[in-house]
N, C-alpha and C positions, 0 to 999 in steps of 0.2 A: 764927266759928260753924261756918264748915266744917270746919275742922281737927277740933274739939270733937266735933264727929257721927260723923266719919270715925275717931277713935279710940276712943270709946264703941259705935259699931256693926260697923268694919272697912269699911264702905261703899268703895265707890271715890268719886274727886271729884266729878266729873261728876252720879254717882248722890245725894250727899250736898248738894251745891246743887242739885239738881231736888226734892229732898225739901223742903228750908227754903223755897224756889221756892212749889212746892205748896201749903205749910202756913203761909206767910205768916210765918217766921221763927220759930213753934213748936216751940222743940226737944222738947217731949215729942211731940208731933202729927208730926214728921221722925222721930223714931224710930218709933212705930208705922205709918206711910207707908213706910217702908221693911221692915218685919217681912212687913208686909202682901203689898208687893211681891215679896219672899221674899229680899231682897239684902243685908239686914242676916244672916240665918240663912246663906247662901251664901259672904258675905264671912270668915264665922267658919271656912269648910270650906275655906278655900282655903291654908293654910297646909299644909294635910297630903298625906302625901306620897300621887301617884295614879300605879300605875306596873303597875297591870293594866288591862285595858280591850281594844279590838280595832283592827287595822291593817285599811281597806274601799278594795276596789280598785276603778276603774272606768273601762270607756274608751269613745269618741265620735270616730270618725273620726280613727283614725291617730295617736289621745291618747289615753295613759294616766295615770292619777293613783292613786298609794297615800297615804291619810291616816290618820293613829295618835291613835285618841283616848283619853286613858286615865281611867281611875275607879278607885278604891280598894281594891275586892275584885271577884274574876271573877265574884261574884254578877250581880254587875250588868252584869258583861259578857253573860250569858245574859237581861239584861231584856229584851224585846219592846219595850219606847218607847225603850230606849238605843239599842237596835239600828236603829230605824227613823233615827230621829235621825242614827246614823253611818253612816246608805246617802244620806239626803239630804246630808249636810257631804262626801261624799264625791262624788256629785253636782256640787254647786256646788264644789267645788275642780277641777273640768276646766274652770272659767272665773275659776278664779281662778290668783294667778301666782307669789303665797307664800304662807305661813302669816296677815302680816296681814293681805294682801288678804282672803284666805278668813272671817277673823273677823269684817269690814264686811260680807262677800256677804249676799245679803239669800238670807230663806231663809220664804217662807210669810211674809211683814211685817215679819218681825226680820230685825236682822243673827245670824250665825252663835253670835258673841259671847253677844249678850241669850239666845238659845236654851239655849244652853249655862248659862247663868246661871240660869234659871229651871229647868232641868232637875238642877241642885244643890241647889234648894229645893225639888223636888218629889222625886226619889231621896233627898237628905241624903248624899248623898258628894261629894267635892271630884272634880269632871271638870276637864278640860284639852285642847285640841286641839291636841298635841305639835309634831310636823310632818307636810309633805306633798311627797312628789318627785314629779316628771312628767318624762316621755317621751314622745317622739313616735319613729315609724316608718314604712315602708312600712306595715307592721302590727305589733298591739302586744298583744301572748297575757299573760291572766294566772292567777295561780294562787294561793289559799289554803290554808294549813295548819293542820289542827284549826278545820275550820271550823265556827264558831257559826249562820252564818244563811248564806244565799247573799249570795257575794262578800265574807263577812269574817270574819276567823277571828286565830289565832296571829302568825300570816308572813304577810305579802302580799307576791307576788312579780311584776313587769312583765317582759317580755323585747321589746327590739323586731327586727324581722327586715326584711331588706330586702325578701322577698318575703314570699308568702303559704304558709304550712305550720301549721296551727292545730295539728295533733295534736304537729309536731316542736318546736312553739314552749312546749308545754306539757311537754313530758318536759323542755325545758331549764328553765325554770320552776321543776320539783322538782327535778330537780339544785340549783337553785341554793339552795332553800330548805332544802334538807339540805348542801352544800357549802360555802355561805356565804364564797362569793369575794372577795378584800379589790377588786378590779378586773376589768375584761374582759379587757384585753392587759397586755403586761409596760409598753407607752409609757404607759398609764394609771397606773399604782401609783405610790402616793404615793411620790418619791424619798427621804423621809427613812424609810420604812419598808425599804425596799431597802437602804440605808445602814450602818440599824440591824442588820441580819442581815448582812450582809456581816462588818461587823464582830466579831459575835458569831462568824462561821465563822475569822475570821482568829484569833480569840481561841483558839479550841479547836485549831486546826491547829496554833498554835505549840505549845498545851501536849503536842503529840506527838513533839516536840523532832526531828522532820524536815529535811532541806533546804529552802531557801529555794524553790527550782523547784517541788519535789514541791507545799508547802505551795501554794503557786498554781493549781495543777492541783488540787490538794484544794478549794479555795474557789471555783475555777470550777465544779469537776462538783455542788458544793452548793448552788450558788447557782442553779445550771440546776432542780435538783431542786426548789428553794424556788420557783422561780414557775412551776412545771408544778403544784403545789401551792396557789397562794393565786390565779391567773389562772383566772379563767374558760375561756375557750379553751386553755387548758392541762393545766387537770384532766383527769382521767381518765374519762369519761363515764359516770354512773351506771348507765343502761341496756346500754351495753358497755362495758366496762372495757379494753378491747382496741383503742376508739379515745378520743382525745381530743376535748372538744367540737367544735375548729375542723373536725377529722376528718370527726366525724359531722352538720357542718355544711354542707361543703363536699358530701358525699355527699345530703344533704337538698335541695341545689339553693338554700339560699338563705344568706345572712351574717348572724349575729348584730353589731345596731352599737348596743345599750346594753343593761343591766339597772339594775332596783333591786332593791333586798331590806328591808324594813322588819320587825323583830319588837317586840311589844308590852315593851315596859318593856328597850329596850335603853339601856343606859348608865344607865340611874336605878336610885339605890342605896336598895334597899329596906330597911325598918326590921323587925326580925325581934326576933317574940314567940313565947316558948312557944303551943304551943295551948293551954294551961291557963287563962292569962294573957288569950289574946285572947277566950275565950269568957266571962270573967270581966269584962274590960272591955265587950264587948258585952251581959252582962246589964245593968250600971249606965246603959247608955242611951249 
């Protein structure tokens, strides 16, 4: 009977035996028990794809947390109870320690999860609480881009620093939210990304049909150039461009020893409709 409900409604399982639970094995009285509850209507949105919404950043003594919650159109990134919604989940993820943990945290009597649940049957768009990174630091600066409400926006950006520098911790922040460094140092980056480009330079070097030496020194001084380029401490410092972050770090008096960088709908491949089409589907409801 559970299966039976769970495919007629979409229910999850849990939700699907509290319902027959409730209603004393009733499957008409289960389906409207869950209509009610608004998670038969919620279960139906949850296949679609949610890959706008806002990244909320927040921090609490020497912790930082960026959390990405996404919904279906930026409409509803601009709602006022969406929003309130992703300052508390953002909140309670500075004690939470992943993503699941976060979806159990209890949040005003619910877990995160039920929140979010109930807030797809009262919006009617498919949400999702993507992921969340945390940092710690001596201290921990952060910074939004295109921001919707206070503390959450496009980009959320953490930087942690070994000292205290709020103003110098924030200019690296936007750097980084316009620079979009693959790592902090060159020991950080992923080695098969390093690999990847190395190869690539060896690839083009030979087609210059060069000596064997020269081509070496070609792929060295390229390969220098590529992680002054994708390193954080390497780049070229937005604010001056004359030094490099580590540069204008070391002159700041303190070390930069982590960042995140979270943007809304990275990596999810969005479904793309004419506007003609999407405004025609939005009439039919």
């Amino acid at each position: 009977m559970v299966k039976e409900l769970r495919e007629s409604t979409g229910a999850g399982m849990m939700d699907a035996k509290k319902a027959l639970t409730e209603t004393g094995g009733d499957m008409e009285a289960a389906v409207d028990w869950l209509r009610t509850k608004g998670l038969a209507k919620a279960a139906k949105k949850s296949g679609r794809t949610a890959a706008e919404g806002l990244v909320a950043v927040a921090v609490e003594n020497g912790t930082g947390v960026a959390v990405e919650v996404n919904s279906e159109t930026d409409f509803v990134a601009k709602n006022a109870d969406f929003q309130k919604m992703v300052g508390e989940i953002a909140q309670a993820a500075l004690k939470a320690d992943d993503v699941d943990s976060l979806l159990a945290a209890d949040l005003g009597g619910k877990t995160v999860q039920d929140t979010v649940t109930d807030r797809i049957a009262t919006i009617g768009e498919n949400m999702s609480v993507r992921r969340m990174a945390k940092l710690t630091g001596g201290s921990v600066v952060t910074y939004v881009h295109n921001a919707a409400a206070p503390g959450m926006g496009n980009i959320g950006v953490l930087v942690a620093l070994s000292g205290e520098n709020e103003a110098f911790g924030r200019q690296v922040a936007m750097h980084i939210a316009a620079a979009s460094p693959a790592s902090l140092s060159e020991a950080d980056l992923d080695q098969s990304v390093v690999e990847k480009e190395r190869q690539i330079q060896i690839d083009i070097a030979r087609e210059s049909g060069k000596p064997e030496q020269v081509i070496e020194k070609m792929i060295e001084g390229r390969m220098k150039k590529f992680m002054a380029e994708v390193t954080l401490l390497g780049q070229q410092f937005v604010v001056n461009p004359d030094q490099t972050v580590a540069q204008a770090a070391e002159e700041a008096g303190v070390a930069i020893t982590g960042f995140v960088r979270l943007q809304v709908g990275e990596g999810i491949e969005k479904k793309t409709e004419d506007f003609a089409a999407e405004v025609a589907k939005a009439a039919q409801g």
